[in-house]
C-alpha positions as CSV (number, residue, x, y, z in Angstrom):
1,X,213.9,184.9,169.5
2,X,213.2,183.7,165.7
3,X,215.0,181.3,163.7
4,X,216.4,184.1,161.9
5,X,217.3,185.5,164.7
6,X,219.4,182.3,166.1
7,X,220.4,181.3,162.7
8,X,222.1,184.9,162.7
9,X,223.6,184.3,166.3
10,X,226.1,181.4,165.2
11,X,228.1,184.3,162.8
12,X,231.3,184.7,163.8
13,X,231.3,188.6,164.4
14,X,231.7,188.0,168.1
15,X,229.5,187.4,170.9
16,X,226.6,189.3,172.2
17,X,225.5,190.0,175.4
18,X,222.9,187.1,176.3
19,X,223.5,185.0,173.5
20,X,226.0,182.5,175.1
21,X,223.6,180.5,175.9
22,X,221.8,180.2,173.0
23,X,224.8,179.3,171.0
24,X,225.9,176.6,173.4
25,X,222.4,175.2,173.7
26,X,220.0,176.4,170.7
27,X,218.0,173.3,170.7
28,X,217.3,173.8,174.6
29,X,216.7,177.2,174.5
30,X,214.2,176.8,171.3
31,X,212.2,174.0,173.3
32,X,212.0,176.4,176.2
33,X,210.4,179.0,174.4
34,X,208.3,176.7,172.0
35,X,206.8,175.2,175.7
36,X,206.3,178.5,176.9
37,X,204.5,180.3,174.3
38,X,202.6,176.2,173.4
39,X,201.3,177.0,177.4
40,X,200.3,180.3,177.3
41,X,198.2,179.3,173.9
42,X,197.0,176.7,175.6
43,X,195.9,178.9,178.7
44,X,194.5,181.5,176.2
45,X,192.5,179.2,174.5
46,X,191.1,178.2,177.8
47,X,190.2,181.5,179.0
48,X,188.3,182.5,175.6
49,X,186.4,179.3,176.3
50,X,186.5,177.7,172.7
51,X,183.7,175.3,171.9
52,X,186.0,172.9,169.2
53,X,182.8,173.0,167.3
54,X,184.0,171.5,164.2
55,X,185.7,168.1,166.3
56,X,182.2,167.7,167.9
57,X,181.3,167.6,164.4
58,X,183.3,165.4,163.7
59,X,182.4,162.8,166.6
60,X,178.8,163.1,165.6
61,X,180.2,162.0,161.7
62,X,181.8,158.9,163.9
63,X,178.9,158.2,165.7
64,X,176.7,158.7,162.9
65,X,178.8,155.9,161.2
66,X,178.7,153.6,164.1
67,X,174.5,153.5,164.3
68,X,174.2,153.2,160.5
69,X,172.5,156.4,159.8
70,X,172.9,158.3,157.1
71,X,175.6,160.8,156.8
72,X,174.6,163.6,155.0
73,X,170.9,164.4,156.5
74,X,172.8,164.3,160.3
75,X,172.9,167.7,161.7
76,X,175.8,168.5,165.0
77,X,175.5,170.7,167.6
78,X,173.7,173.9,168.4
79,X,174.3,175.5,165.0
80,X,172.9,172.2,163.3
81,X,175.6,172.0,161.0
82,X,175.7,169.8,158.4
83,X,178.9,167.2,157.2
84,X,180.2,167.9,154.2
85,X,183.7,166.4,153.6
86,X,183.8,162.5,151.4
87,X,182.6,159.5,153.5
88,X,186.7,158.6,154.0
89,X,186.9,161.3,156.5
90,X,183.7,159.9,158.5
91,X,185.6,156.5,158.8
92,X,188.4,157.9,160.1
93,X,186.7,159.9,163.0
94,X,185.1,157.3,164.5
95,X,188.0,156.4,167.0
96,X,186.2,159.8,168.5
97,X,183.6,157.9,169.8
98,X,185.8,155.9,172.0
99,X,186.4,158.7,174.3
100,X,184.9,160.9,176.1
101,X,184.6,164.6,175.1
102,X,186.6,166.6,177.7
103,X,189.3,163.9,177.0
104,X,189.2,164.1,173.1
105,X,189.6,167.9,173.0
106,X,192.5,167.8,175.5
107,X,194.1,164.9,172.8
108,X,193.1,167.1,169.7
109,X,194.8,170.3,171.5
110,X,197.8,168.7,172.0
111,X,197.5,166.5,168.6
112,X,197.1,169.8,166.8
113,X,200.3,171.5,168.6
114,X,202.2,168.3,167.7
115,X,201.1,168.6,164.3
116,X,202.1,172.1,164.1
117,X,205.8,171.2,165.2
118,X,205.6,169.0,162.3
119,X,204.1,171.4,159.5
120,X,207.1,173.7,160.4
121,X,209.5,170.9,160.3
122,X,208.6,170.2,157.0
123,X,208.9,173.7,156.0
124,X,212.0,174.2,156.9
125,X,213.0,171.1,154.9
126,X,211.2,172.1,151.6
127,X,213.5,175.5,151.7
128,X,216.3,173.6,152.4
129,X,216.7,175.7,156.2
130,X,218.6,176.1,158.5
131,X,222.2,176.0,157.6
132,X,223.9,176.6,160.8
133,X,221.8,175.8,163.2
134,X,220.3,172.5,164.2
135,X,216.8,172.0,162.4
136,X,214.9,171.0,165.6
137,X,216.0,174.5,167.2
138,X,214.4,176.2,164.1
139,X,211.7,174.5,164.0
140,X,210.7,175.0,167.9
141,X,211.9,178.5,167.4
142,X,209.2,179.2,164.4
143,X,206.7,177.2,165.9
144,X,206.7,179.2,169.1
145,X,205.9,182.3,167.1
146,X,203.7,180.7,164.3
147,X,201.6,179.4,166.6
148,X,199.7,182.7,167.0
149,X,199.1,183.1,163.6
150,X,195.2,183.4,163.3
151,X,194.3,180.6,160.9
152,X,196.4,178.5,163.7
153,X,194.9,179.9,166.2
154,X,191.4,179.0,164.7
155,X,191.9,175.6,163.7
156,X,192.9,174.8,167.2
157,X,190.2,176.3,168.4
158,X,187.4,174.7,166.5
159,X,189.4,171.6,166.7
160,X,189.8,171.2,163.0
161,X,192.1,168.7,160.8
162,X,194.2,171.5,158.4
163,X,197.6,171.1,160.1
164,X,197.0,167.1,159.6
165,X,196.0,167.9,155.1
166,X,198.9,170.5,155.5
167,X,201.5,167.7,156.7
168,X,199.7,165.1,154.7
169,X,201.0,166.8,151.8
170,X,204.0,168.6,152.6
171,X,205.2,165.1,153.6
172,X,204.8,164.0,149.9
173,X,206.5,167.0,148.7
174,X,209.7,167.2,150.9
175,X,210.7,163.2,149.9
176,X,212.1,162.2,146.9
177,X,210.3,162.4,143.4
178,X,211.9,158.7,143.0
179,X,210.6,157.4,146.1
180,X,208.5,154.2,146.2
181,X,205.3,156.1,148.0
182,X,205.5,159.3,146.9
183,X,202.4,160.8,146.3
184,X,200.3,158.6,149.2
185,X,200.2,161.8,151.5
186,X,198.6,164.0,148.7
187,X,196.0,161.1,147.9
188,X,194.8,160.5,151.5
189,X,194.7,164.0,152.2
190,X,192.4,164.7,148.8
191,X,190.3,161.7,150.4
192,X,189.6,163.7,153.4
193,X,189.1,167.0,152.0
194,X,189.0,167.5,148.3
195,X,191.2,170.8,147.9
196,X,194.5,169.1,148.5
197,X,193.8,167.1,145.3
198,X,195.1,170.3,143.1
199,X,198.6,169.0,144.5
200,X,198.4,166.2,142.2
201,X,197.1,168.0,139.3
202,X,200.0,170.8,139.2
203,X,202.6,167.5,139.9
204,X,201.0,166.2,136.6
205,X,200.9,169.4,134.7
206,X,204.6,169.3,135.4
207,X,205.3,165.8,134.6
208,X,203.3,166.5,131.2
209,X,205.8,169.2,130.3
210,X,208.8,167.5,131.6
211,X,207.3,164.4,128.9
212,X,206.8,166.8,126.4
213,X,210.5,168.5,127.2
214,X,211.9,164.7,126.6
215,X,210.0,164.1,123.7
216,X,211.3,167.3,121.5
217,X,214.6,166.3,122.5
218,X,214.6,163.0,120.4
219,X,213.9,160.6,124.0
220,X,211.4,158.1,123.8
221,X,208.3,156.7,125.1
222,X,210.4,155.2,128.8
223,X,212.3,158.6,128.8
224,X,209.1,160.5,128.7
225,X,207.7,158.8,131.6
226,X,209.3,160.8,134.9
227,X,209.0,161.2,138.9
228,X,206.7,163.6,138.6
229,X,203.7,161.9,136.7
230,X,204.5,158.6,138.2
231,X,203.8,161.0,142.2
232,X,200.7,162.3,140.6
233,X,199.5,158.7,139.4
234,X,200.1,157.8,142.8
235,X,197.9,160.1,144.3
236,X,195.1,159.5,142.2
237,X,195.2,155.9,142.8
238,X,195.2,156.7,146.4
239,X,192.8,159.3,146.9
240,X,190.6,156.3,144.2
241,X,191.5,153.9,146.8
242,X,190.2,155.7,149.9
243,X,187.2,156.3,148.0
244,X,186.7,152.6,147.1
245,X,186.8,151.8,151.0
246,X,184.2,154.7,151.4
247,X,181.9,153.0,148.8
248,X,182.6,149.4,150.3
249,X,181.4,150.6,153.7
250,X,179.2,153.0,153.2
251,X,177.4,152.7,149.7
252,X,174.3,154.9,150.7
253,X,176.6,158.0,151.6
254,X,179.1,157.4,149.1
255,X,176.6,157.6,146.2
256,X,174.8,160.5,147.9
257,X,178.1,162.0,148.4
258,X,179.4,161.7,144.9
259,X,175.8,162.4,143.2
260,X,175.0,165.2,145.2
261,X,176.8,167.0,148.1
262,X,180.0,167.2,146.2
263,X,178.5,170.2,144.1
264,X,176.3,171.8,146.6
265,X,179.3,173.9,147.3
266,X,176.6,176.4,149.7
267,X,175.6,173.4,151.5
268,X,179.2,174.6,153.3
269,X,177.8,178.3,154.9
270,X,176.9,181.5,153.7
271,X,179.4,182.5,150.7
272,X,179.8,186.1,151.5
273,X,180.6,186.0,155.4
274,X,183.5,187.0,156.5
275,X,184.9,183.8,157.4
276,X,185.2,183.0,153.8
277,X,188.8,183.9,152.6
278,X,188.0,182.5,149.3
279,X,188.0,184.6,145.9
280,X,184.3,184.0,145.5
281,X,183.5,185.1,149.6
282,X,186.0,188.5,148.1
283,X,184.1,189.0,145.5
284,X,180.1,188.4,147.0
285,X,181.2,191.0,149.5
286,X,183.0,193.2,146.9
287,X,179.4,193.1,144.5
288,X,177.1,193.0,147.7
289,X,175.4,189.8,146.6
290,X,175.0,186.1,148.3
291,X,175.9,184.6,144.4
292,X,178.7,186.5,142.4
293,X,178.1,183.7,139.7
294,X,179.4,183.8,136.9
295,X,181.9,186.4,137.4
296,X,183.7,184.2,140.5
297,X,183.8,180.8,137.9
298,X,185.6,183.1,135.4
299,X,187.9,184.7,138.3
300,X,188.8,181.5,140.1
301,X,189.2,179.8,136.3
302,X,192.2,182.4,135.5
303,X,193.6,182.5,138.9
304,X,193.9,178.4,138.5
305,X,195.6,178.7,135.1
306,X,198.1,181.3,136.1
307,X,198.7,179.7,140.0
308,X,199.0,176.3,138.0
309,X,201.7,177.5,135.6
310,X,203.7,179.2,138.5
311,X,203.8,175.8,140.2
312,X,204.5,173.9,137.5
313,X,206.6,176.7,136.2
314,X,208.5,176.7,139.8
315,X,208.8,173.4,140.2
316,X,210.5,172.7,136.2
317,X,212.9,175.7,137.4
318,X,214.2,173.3,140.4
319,X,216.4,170.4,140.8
320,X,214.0,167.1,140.1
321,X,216.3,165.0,142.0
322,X,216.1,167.1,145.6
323,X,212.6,167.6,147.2
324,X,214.6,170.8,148.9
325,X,215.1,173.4,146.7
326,X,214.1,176.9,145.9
327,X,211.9,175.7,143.1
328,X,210.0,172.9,145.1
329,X,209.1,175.2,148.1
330,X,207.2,178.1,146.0
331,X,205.8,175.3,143.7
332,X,203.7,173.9,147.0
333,X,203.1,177.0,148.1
334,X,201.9,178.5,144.8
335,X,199.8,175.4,144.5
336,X,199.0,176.4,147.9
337,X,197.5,179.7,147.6
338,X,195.8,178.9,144.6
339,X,193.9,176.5,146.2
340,X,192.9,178.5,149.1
341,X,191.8,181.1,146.5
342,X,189.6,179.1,144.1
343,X,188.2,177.1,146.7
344,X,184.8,177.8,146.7
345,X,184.6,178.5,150.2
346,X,188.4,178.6,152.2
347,X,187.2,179.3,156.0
348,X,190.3,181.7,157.7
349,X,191.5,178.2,159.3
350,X,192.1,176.8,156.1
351,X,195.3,179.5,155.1
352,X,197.4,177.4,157.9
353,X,199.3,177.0,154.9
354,X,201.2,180.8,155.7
355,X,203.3,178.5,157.8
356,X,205.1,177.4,154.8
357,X,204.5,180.6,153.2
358,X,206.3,182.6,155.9
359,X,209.0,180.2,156.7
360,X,210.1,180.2,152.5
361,X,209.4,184.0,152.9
362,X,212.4,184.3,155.8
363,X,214.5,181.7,153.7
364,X,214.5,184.0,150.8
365,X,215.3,187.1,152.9
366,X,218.3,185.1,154.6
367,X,219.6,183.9,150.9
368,X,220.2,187.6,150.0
369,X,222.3,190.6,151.0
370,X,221.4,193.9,151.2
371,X,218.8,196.0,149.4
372,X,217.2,192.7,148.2
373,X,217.5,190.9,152.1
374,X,215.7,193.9,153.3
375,X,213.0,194.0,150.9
376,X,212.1,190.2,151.5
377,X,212.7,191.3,155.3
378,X,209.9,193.4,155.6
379,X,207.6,191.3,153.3
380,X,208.1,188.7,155.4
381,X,207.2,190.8,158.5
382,X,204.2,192.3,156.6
383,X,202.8,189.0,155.7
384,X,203.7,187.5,159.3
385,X,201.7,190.9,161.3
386,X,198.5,190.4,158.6
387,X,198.3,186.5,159.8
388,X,198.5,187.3,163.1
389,X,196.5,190.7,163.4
390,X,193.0,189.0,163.2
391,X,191.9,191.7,160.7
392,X,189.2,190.1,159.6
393,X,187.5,190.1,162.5
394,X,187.7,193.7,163.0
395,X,184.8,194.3,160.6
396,X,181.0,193.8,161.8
397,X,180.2,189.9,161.7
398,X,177.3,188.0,162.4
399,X,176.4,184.7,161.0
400,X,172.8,184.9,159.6
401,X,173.0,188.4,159.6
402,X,174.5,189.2,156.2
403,X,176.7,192.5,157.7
404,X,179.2,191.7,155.5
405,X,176.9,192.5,152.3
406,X,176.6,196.4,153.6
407,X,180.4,196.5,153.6
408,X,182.8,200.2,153.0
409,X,185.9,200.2,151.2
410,X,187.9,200.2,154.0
411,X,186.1,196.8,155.6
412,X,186.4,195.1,152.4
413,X,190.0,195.6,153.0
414,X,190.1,194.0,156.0
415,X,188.0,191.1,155.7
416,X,189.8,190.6,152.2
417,X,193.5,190.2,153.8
418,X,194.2,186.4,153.0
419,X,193.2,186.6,149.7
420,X,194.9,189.7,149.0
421,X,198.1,187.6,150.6
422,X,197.5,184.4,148.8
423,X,197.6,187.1,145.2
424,X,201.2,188.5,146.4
425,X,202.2,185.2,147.3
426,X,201.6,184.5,143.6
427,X,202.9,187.7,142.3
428,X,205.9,186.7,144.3
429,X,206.4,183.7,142.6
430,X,205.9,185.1,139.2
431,X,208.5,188.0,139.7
432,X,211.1,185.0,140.8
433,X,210.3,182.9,138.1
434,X,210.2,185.7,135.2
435,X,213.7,186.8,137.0
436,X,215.0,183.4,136.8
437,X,214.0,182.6,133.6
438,X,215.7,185.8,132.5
439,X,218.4,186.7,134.6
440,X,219.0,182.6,135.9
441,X,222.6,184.2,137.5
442,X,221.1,187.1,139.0
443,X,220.3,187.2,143.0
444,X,218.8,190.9,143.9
């Protein structure tokens, strides 16, 4: 049963057969069925006996912190790998250490299902959904089915921190421009992991035009000066802030980091494996090379100025006083999938951000009648089967073993899905936005 699905139910074209209950008690029945599929994850998980790699890195970053070593020479685990977000994010793993490690994955399982509730939550609140049916019955309802989605199902299972950046930032976006803190979420988040920090860039490449807008029209200096540059200078001086601590507690690391590891973008993995969902892992396995170069700084240079100007673009379309509108949800997720894309290296479990995606896909679908409903219907379906059909993996894959270098057409294909999704997700937002820019009173 989807959100779509119950949202549908409460129309008044008479009952069908099962349904009375659902109407009568959507919120139970959603909670039923979020618990439900939540177990049988959990029991899959389980079964496939997943290692949480990347939290045991993460404990090793906390310990590391604890003895006073130096973060960036420590190596975790069996595959030796190496840290590589800022020294903020090692400060705030070392609560790890308190506990022990069968107990920390079972809290990190269930923090990360939690966290997924959440992420859809939020969703549903930046496209303004549902409208007839209570928002925690949605939101169990989508997160029951979302939680199969393969970058989900990943990040659980290497016990990784994208559904925490994800909410970190879509907890900015869905509050007020005007409000008092807006903008903290996006800064921590950019302190942890860098990538979220093109949020506040595209909030400040709005506020610039919205300045300029004010500016032509005969306003002055004050007037120029509006929600969305004042969000962005908050994030900054956050995500300046958590780096301050960093330096303050660990100078060594933080001078190393900032020096040194923050452009040894391969000191991440191997670019062209399949894991890489990034345009540069596309291309390296489209040109059969380790290093596209030059070709991958002028792809993901264009792809930032056009995914840039549709956020901004989507975003100046959309009420500035409500964090819920049209415009504000394929802003973020514009800014999203541009992120993901230019990234130099966006590991599957990174594009958890098709939650959003998906949910404002369905919200479109339900806003129309029609040809136009059915289109975003199956668009929506189509995007939702590619995140959960694990089509990446179908194609040979072996770390250190460079099989993705000897790839056919057909295996590019698959192991180029997200990226191929995170383009229509941007040709999607640049057909609405020409469309409303042209044709503001036309809904197809």
């Amino acid at each position: 049963m989807t959100a779509l699905e119950l949202e549908q139910s409460t129309d008044p074209g008479g009952p069908r057969p099962g349904t009375g209950v659902l109407r009568r008690h959507p919120t139970a029945a959603a909670a039923l069925a979020c618990l439900v599929s939540f177990t049988a994850f959990w029991i899959a998980q389980r079964l496939a006996h997943v290692t949480m790699i990347d939290l045991m890195v993460y404990r090793a970053e906390g310990l590391t912190v604890r003895n006073g070593e130096s973060l960036y020479d420590m190596v975790a685990t069996s595959a030796h790998l190496p840290n590589t977000y800022p020294p903020f994010a090692a400060l705030l793993f070392t609560p790890l250490t308190l506990l022990g490690v069968p107990a920390m994955r079972t809290l990190a399982t269930a923090g990360n299902l939690l966290l997924l509730v959440a992420v859809v939550g939020l969703s549903l609140r930046l496209a303004d959904r549902p409208r007839r049916l209570p928002r925690p019955a949605a939101t169990l309802a989508v997160s029951a089915l979302l939680v199969w989605c393969e970058p989900v199902w990943t990040t659980l299972r290497y016990g990784q921190i994208n559904l925490l950046l994800a909410a970190l930032v879509l907890w900015d976006l869905t509050r007020k421009d005007t409000h008092r803190f807006a903008g903290i979420g996006i800064g921590i988040a950019a302190g942890i992991k860098l990538t979220p920090a093109l949020f506040a860039v595209f909030l400040a490449v709005a506020g610039a035009v919205r300045a300029g807008q004010r500016l032509r029209s005969g306003a002055g200096p004050r007037a120029a000066w509006n929600p969305w540059l004042r969000q962005a200078a908050v994030a900054v001086v956050t995500f300046l802030a958590t780096a301050l601590l960093s330096a303050l507690a660990l100078p060594r690391d933080s001078h190393r980091f900032w020096t040194r590891i923050v452009f040894a973008a391969d000191r991440v993995g191997e670019v062209e494996i399949t894991a890489n969902q990034s345009l540069r892992g596309a291309l390296a396995r489209l040109l059969h090379t380790h290093d596209p170069g030059a070709s991958w700084a002028v792809l993901a240079g264009l792809t930032a100025l056009a995914g840039l100007a549709l956020a901004a673009g989507a975003l100046l379309r959309g009420s500035p006083a409500s964090p819920a509108d049209g415009g504000r949800a394929w802003a973020a997720v514009a800014c999203a999938a541009t992120a993901l894309l230019i990234s130099p290296v966006s590991w599957s479990h990174h594009w958890v951000w098709c939650v959003p995606m998906l949910v404002l896909l369905g919200s479109e679908a339900l806003d129309r009648t029609g040809t136009g409903a059915r289109r975003w219907r199956v668009t929506t379906v189509t995007l939702g089967l590619l995140f959960c059909s694990f089509a990446l993996w179908w194609v040979p894959h072996r770390w250190h073993q460079h099989q993705e270098l000897h790839q056919n057409g057909l295996q590019m294909l698959l192991s180029d899905v997200y990226p191929l999704a995170g383009l229509a997700v941007l040709a999607l937002a640049g057909s609405r936005l020409w469309r409303a820019n042209h044709s503001p009173a036309t809904r197809d």
